[in-house]
C-alpha positions as a Markdown table, in Angstrom:
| # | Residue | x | y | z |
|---|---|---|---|---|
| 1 | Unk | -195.3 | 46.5 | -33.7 |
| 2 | Unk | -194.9 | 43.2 | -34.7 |
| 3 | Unk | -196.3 | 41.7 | -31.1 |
| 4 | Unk | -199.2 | 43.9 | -31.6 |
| 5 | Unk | -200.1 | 43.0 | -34.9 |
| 6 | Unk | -199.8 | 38.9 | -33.9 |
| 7 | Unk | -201.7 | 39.9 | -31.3 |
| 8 | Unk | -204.7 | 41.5 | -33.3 |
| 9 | Unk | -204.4 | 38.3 | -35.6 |
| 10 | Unk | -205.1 | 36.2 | -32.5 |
| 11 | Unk | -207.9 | 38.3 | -31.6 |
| 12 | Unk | -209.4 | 37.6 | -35.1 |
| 13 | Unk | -208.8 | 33.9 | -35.1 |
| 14 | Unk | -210.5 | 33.2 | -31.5 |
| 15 | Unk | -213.6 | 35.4 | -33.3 |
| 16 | Unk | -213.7 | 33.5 | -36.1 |
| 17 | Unk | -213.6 | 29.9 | -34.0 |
| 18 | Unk | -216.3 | 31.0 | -31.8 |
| 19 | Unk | -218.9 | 32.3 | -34.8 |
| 20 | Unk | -217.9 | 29.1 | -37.3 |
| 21 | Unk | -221.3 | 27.0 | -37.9 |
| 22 | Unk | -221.7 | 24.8 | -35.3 |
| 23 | Unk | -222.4 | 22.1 | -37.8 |
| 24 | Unk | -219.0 | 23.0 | -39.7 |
| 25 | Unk | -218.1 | 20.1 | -37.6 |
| 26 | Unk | -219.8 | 18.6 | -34.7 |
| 27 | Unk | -216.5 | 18.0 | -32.8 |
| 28 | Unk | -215.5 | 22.0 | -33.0 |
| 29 | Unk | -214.7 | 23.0 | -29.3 |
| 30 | Unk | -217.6 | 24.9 | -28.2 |
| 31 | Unk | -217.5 | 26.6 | -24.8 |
| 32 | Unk | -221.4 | 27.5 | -25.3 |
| 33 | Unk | -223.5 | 25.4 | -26.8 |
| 34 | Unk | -226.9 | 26.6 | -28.8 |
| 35 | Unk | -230.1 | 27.7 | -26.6 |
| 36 | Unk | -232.2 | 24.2 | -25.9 |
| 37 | Unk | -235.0 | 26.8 | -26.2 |
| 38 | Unk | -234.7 | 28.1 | -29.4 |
| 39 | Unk | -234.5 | 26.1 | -32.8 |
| 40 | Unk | -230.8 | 25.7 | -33.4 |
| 41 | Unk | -229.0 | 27.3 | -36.3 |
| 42 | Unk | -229.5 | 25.2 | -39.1 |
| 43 | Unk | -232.3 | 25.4 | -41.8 |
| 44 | Unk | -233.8 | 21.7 | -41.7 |
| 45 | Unk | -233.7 | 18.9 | -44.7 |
| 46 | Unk | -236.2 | 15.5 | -45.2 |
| 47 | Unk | -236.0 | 13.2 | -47.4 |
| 48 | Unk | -237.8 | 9.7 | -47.9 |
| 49 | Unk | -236.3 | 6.6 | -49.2 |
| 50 | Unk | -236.7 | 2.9 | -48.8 |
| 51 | Unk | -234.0 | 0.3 | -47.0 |
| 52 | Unk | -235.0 | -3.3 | -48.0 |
| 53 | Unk | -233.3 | -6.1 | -45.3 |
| 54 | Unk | -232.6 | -8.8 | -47.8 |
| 55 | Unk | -231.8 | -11.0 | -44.8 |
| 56 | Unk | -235.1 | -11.2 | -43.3 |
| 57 | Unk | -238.5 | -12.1 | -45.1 |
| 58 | Unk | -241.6 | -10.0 | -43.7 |
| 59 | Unk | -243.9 | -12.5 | -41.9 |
| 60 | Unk | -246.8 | -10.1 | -43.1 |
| 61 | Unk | -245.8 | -9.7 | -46.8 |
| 62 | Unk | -243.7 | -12.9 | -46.9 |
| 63 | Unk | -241.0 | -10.7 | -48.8 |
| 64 | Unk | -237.8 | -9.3 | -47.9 |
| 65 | Unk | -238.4 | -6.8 | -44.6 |
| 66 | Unk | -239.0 | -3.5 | -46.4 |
| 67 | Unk | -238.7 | -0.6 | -44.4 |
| 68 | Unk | -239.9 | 3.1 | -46.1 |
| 69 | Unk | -237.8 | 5.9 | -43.8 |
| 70 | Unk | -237.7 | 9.4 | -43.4 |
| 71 | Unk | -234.7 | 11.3 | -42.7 |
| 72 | Unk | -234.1 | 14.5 | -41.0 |
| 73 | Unk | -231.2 | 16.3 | -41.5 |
| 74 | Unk | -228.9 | 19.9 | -41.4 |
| 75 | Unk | -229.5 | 21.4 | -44.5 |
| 76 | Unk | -227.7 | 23.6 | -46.4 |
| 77 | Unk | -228.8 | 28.3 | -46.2 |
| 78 | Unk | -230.4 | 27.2 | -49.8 |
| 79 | Unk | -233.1 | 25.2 | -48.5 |
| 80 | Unk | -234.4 | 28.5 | -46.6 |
| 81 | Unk | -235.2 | 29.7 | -50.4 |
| 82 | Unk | -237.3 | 26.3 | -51.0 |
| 83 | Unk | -240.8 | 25.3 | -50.8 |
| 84 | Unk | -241.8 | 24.2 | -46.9 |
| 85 | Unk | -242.4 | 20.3 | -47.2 |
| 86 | Unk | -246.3 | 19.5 | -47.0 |
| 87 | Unk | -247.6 | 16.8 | -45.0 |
| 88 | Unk | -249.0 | 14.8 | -48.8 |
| 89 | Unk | -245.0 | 15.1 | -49.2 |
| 90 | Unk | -244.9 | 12.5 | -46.7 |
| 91 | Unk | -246.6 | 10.3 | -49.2 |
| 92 | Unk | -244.6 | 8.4 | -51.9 |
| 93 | Unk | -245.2 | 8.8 | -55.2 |
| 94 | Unk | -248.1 | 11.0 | -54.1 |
| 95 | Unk | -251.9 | 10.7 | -52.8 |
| 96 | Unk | -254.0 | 8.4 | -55.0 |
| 97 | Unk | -257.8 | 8.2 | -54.1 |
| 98 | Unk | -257.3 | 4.6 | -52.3 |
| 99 | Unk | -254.1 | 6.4 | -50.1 |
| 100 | Unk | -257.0 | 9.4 | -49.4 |
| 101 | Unk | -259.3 | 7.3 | -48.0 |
| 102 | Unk | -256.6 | 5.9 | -45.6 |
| 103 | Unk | -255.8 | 9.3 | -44.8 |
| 104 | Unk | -259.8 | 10.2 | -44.6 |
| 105 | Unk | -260.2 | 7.5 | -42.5 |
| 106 | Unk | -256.9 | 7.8 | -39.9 |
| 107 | Unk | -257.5 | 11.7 | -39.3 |
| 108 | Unk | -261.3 | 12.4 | -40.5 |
| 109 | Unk | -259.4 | 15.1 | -43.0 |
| 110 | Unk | -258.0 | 14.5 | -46.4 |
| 111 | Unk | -254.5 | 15.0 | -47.6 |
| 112 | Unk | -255.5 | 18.3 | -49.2 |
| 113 | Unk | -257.0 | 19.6 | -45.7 |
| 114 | Unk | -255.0 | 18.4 | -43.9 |
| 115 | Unk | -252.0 | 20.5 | -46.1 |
| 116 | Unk | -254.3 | 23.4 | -44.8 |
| 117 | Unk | -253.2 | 23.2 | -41.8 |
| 118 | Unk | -249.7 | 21.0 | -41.2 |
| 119 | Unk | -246.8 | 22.7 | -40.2 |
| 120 | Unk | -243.4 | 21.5 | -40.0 |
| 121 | Unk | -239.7 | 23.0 | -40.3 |
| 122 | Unk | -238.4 | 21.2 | -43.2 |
| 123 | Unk | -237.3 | 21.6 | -46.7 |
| 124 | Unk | -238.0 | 18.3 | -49.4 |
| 125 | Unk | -234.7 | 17.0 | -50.5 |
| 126 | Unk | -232.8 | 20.3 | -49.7 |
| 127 | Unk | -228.8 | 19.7 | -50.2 |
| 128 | Unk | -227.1 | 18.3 | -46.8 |
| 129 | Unk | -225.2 | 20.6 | -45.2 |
| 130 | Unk | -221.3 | 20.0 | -44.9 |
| 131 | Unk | -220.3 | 18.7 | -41.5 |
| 132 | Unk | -220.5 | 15.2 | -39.7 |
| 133 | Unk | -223.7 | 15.0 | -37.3 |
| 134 | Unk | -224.8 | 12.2 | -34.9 |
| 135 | Unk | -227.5 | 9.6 | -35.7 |
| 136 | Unk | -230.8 | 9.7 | -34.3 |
| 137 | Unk | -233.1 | 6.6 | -34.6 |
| 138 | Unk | -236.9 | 7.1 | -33.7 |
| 139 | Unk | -239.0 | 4.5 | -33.9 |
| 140 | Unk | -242.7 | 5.2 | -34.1 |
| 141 | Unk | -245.9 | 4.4 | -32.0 |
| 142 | Unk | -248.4 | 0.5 | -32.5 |
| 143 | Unk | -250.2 | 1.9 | -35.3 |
| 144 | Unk | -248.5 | 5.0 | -35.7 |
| 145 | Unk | -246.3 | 6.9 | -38.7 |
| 146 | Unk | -242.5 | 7.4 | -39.0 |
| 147 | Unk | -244.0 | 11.0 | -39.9 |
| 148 | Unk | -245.9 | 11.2 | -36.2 |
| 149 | Unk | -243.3 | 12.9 | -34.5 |
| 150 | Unk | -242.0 | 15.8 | -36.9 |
| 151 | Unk | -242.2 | 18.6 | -33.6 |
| 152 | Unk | -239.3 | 16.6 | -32.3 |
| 153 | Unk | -237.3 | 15.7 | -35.4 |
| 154 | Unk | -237.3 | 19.0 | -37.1 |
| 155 | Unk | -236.2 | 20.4 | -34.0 |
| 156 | Unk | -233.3 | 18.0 | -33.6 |
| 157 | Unk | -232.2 | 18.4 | -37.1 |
| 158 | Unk | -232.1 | 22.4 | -36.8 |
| 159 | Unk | -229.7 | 21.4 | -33.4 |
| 160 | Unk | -227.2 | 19.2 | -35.8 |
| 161 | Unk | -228.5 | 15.7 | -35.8 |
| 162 | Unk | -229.6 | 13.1 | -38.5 |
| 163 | Unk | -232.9 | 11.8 | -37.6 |
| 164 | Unk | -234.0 | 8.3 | -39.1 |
| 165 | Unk | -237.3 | 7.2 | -38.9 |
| 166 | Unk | -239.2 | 4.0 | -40.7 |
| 167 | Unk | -242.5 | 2.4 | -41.0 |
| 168 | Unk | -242.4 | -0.4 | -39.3 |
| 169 | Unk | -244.2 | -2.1 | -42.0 |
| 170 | Unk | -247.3 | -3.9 | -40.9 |
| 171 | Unk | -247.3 | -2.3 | -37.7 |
| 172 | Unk | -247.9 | 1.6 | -38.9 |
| 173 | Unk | -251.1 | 2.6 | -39.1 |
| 174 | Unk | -250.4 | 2.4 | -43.1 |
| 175 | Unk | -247.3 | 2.2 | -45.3 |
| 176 | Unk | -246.8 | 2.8 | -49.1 |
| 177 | Unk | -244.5 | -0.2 | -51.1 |
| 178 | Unk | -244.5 | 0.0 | -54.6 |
| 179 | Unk | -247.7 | 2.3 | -54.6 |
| 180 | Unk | -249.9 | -0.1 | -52.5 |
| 181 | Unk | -250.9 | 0.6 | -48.7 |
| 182 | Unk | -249.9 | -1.8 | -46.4 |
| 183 | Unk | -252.5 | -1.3 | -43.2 |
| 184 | Unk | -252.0 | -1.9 | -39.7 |
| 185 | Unk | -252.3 | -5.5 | -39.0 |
| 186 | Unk | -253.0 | -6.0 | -35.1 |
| 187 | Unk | -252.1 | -9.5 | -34.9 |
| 188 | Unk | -248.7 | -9.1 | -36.3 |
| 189 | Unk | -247.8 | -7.1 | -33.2 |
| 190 | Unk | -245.6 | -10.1 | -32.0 |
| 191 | Unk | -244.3 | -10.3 | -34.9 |
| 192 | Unk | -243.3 | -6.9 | -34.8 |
| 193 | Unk | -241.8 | -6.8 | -31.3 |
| 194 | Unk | -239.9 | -9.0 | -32.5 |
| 195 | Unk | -239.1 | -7.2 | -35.8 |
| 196 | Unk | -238.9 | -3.7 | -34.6 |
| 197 | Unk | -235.1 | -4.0 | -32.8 |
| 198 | Unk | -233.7 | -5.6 | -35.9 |
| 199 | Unk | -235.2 | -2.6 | -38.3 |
| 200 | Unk | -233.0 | -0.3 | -35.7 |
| 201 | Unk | -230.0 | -2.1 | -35.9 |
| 202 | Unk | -230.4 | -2.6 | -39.7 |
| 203 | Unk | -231.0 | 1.2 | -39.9 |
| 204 | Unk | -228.1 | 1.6 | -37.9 |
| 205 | Unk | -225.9 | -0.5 | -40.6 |
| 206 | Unk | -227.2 | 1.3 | -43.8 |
| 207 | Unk | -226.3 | 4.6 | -42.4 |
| 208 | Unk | -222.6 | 3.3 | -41.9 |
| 209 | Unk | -222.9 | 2.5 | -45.7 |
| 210 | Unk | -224.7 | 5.7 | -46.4 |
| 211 | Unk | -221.5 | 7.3 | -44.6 |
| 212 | Unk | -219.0 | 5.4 | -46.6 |
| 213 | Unk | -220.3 | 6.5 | -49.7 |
| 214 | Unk | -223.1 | 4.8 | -50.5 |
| 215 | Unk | -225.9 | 7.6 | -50.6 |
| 216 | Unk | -223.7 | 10.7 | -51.9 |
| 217 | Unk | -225.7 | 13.1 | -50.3 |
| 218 | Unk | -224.6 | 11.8 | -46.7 |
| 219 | Unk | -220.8 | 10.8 | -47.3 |
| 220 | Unk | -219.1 | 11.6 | -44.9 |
| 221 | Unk | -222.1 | 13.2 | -42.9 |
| 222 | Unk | -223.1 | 10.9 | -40.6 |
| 223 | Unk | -221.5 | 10.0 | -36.8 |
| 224 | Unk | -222.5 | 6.5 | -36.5 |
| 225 | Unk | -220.5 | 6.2 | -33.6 |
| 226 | Unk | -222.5 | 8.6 | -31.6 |
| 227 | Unk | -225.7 | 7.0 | -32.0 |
| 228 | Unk | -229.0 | 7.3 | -29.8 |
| 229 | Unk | -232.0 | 5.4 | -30.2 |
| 230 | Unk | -235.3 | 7.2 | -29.7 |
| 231 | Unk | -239.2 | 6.1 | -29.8 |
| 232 | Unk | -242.6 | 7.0 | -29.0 |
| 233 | Unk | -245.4 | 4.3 | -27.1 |
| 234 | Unk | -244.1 | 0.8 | -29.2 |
| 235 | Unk | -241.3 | 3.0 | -30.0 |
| 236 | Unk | -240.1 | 3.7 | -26.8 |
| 237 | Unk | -240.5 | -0.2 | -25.8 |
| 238 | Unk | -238.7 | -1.0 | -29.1 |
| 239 | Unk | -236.0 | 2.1 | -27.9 |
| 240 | Unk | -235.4 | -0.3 | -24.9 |
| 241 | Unk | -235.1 | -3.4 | -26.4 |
| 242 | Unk | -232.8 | -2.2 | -29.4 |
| 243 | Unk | -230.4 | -0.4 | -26.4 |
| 244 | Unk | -230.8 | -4.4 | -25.1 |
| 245 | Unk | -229.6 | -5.5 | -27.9 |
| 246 | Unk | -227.6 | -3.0 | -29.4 |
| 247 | Unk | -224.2 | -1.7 | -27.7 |
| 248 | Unk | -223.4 | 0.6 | -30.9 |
| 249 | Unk | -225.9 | 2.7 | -29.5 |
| 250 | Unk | -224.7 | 5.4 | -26.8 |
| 251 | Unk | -227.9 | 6.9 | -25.9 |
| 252 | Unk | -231.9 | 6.2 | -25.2 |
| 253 | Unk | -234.6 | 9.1 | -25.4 |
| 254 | Unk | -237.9 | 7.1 | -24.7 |
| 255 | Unk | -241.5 | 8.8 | -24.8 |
| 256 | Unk | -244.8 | 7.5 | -23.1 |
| 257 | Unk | -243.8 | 3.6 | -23.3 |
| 258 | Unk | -241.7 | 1.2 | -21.4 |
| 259 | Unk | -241.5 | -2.8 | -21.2 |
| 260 | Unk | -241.9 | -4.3 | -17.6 |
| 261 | Unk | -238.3 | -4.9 | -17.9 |
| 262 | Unk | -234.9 | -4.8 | -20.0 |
| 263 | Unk | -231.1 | -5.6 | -19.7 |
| 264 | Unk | -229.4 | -2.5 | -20.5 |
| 265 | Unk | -229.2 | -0.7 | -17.3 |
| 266 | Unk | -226.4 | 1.4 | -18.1 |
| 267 | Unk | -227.0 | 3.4 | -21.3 |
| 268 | Unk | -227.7 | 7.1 | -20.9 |
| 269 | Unk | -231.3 | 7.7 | -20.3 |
| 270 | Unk | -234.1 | 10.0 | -21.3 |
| 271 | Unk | -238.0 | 8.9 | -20.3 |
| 272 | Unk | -241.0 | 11.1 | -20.3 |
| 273 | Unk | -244.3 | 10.4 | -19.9 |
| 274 | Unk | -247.2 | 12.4 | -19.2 |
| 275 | Unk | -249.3 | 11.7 | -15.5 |
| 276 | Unk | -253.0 | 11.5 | -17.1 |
| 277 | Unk | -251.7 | 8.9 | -20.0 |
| 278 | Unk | -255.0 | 7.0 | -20.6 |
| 279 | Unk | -253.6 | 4.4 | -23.4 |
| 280 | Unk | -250.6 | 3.3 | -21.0 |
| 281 | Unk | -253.2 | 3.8 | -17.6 |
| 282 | Unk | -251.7 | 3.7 | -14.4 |
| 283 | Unk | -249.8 | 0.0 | -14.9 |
| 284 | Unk | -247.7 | 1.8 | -18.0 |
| 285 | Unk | -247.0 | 4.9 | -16.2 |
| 286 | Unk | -245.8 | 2.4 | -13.3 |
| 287 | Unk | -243.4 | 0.2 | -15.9 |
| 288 | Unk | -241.6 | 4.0 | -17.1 |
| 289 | Unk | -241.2 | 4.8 | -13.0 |
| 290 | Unk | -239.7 | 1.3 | -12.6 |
| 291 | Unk | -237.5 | 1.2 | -14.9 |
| 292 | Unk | -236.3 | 5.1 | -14.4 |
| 293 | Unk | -235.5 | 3.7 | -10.9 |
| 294 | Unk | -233.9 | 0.4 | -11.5 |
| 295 | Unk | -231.4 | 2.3 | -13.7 |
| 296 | Unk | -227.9 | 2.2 | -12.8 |
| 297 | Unk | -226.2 | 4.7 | -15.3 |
| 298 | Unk | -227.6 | 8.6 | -16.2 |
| 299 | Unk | -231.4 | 8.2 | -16.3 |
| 300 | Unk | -233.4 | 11.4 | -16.2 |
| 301 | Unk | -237.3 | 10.8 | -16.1 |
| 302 | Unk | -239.6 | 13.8 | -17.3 |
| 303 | Unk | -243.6 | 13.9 | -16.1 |
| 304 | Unk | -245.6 | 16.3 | -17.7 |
| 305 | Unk | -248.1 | 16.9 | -14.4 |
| 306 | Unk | -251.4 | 17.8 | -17.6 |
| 307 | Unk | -249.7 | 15.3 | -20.3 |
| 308 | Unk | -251.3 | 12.7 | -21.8 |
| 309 | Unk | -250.0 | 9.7 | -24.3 |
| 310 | Unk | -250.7 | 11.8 | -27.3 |
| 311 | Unk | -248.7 | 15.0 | -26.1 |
| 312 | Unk | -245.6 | 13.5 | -26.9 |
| 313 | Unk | -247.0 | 13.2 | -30.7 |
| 314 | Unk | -248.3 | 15.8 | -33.7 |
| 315 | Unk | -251.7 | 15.2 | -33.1 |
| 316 | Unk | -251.7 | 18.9 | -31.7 |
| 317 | Unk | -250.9 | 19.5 | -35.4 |
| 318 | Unk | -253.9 | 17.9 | -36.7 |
| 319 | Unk | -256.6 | 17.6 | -34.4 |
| 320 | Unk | -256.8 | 20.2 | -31.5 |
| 321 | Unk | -259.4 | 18.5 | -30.0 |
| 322 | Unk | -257.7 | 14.5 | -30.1 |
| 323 | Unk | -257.7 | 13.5 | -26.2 |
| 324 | Unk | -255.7 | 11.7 | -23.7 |
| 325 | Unk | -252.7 | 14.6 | -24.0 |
| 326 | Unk | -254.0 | 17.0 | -26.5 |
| 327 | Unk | -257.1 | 19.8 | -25.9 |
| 328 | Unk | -259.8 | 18.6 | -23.3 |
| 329 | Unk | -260.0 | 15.9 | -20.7 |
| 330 | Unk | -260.7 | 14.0 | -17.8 |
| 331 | Unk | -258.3 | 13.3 | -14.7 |
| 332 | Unk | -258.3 | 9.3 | -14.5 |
| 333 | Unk | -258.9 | 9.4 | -11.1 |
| 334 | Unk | -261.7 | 12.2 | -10.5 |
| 335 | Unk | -263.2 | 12.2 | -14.1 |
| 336 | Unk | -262.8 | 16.6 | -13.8 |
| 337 | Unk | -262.7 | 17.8 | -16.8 |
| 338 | Unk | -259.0 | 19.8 | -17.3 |
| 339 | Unk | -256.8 | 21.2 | -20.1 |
| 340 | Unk | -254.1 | 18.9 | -21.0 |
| 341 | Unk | -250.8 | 21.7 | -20.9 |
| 342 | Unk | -250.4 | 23.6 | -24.6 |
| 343 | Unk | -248.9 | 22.3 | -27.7 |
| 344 | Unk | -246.3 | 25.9 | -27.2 |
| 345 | Unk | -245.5 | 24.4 | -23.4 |
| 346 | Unk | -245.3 | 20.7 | -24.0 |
| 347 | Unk | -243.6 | 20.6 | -27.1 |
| 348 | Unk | -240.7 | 23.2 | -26.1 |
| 349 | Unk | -240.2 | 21.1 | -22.9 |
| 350 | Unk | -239.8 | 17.9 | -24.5 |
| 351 | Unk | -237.8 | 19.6 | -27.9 |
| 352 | Unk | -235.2 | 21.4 | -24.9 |
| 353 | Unk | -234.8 | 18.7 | -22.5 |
| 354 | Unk | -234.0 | 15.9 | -25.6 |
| 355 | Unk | -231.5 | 18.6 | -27.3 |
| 356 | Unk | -229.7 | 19.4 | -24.0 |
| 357 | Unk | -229.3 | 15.3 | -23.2 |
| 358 | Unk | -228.2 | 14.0 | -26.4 |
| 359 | Unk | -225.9 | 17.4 | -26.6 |
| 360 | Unk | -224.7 | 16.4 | -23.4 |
| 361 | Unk | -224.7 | 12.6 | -24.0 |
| 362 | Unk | -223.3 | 12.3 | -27.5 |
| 363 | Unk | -221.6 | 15.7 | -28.2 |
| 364 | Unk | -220.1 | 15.8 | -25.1 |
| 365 | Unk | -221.1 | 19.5 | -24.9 |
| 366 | Unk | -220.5 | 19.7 | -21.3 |
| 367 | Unk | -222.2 | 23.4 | -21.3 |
| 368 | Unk | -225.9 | 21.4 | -21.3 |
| 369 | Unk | -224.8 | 20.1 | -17.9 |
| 370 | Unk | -226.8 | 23.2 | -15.9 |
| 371 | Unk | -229.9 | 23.3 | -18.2 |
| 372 | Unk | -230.3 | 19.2 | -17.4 |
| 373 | Unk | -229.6 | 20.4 | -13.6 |
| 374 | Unk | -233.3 | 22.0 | -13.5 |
| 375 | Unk | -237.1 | 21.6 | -13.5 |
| 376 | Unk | -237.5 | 24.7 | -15.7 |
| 377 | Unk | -241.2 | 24.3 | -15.4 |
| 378 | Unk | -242.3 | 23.5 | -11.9 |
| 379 | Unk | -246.0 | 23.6 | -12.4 |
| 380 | Unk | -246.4 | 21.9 | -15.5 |
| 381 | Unk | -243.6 | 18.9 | -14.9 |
| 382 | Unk | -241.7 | 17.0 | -12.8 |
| 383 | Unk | -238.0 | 15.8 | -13.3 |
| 384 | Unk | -235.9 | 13.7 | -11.5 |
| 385 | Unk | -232.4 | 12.1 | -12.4 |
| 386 | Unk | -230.3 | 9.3 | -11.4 |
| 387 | Unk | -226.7 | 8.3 | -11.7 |
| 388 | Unk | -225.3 | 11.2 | -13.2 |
| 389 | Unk | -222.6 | 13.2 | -13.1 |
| 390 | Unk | -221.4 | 14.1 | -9.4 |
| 391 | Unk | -221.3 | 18.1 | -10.4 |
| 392 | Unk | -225.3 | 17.4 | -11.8 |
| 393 | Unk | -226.6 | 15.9 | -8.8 |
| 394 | Unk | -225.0 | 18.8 | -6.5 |
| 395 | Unk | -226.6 | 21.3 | -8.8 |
| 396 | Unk | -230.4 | 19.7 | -9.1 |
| 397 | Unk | -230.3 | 19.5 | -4.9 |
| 398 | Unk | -229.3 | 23.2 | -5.0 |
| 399 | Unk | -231.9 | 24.1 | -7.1 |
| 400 | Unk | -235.0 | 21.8 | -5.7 |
């Protein structure tokens, strides 16, 4: 009697260890880890704050390097009974008729259509859920928003991951300090190479504080030591450089961008881009190839056969009709007018792929191994990898 009620209590404890929250904590032993294709299990959190790098004077502003982020982040089941975050959320201390016209301007909507019709996963300033969850830096597009990419950092969030984001400031298309816009300025784009790899690593530095105690929302809730740095376009050249630069960081998910050349030719590797990319042309495309190829560590490189450089963006979100990877367009070679593939498609490829690497990559969930093995969709993309693991490489030649 005795060996069959310790048995029964075995039973119930294996139970309970497989259906704990996977974000109870993100080292837990899991032998299965969450469906890339699916949204993971956690209701999502964002929050907007400002880092100011006391060390560095702007060149544009010619004041401390001021940096307005957004952060992704688990949240806790009471954020599912909160208002969804709007895209004027996005806007500190709220939309003013000068901010509007900026808005107007950027998107040919306002704020208040453009709340219409945004959608996005995430709950304003919802609590942070208990566990401890690896960093994600993105860094966004020349010209672009540390909101551009909210598809892709929503998604991560759901899947367990902190996802920090900042203006570049004078290199985003516009960016609120102390209520007044700060435009794009296209001659400080040197500047901002320059710039753009210290803002990660200074990112990086202020979540260790935040994680120490600093923020008390995020004590103790973010693994700075399995870190990946992410970007889109500028982004994903700044990705590269920071990765250069950077050895905290253990992983690299780049989208539609890459310098002619970089140093780190090690660091686990993610790189997309789409074939008909009309801002990058052929010569950028080329550069992402190159550098996929020269890589000597895990490098996977994802083409999206119909994708252009605004697929890997929310301009679906926004304008249906935008171009160069989002509705209608042209082939760069023929000029034949085509479909560039679906908002549904091309966002659930690049959402699955980027949570099964850095699951792989900085969880060490080993069970993302066979979905990272695959072309899932043959006619839409093609996928390749490079020094990885022995067991991957006999599984993508069984499978081609």
């Amino acid at each position: 009697m005795r060996i069959r009620i310790i048995g029964s209590i075995t039973r119930v404890l294996v139970i309970v260890a497989v259906l704990s929250p996977l974000g109870a904590s993100s080292r837990t032993v899991k032998t299965t880890p969450p469906d890339p294709l699916s949204a993971g299990p956690f209701p999502v959190g964002v929050t907007t704050t400002v880092f100011v790098d006391t060390s560095r004077t702007d060149s544009f502003t010619k004041r401390p390097r001021t940096l307005v982020t957004e952060i992704w982040y688990p949240a806790t089941e009471e954020a599912r009974r909160m208002p969804r975050n709007k895209y004027s959320d996005f806007i500190p201390g709220g939309v003013t008729p000068e901010i509007d016209e900026l808005i107007k301007k950027t998107y040919k909507l306002s704020a208040a259509e453009i709340d219409k019709i945004y959608w996005n996963e995430a709950y304003r300033n919802a609590p942070v859920r208990k566990g401890r969850f690896p960093l994600v830096i993105f860094s966004h597009g020349n010209g672009g928003s540390r909101n551009q990419n909210t598809f892709w950092c929503d998604y991560l969030a759901s899947h367990g991951y902190i996802i920090v984001s900042p203006d570049h400031t004078g290199n985003a298309r516009w960016t609120i300090i102390n209520g007044k816009p700060i435009v794009f300025q296209a001659g400080e784009r040197s500047n901002s190479a320059k710039d753009r790899p210290l803002d990660v690593s200074f990112l990086l530095d202020q979540m260790i504080r935040w994680d120490k105690g600093a923020d008390k929302r995020f004590a103790g809730r973010v693994d700075t030591e399995r870190a990946a740095v992410t970007g889109m376009s500028f982004g994903s050249y700044t990705a590269h450089w920071a990765a250069d630069q950077e050895p905290r960081f253990k992983a690299m998910v780049a989208m539609s961008g890459a310098p002619a050349s970089h140093t780190n030719l090690t660091v686990p590797s993610l790189r997309m881009l789409g074939t008909e990319d009309r801002t990058l042309g052929v010569a950028g495309n080329a550069a992402i190839r190159d550098n996929h190829s020269k890589h000597t560590g895990p490098s996977y490189l994802l083409e999206l056969k119909n994708g252009g450089h605004f697929s890997f963006t929310d301009m679906f979100k926004i304008n249906k009709h935008f171009g160069d990877g989002v509705g209608e367009g042209k082939r760069r070679e023929t000029n034949e007018p085509f479909e560039f593939t679906s908002m549904e498609t091309t966002y659930k490829i690049i959402n699955s792929y980027s949570v099964a690497f850095l699951g792989y990559y900085l969880k060490g969930e080993k069970g993302y191994l066979g979905f990272l093995s695959e072309n899932h969709w043959p006619d839409v993309m093609t996928w390749d990898a490079k020094g990885v693991p022995p067991e991957a490489r006999a599984a993508m030649n069984g499978k081609r």
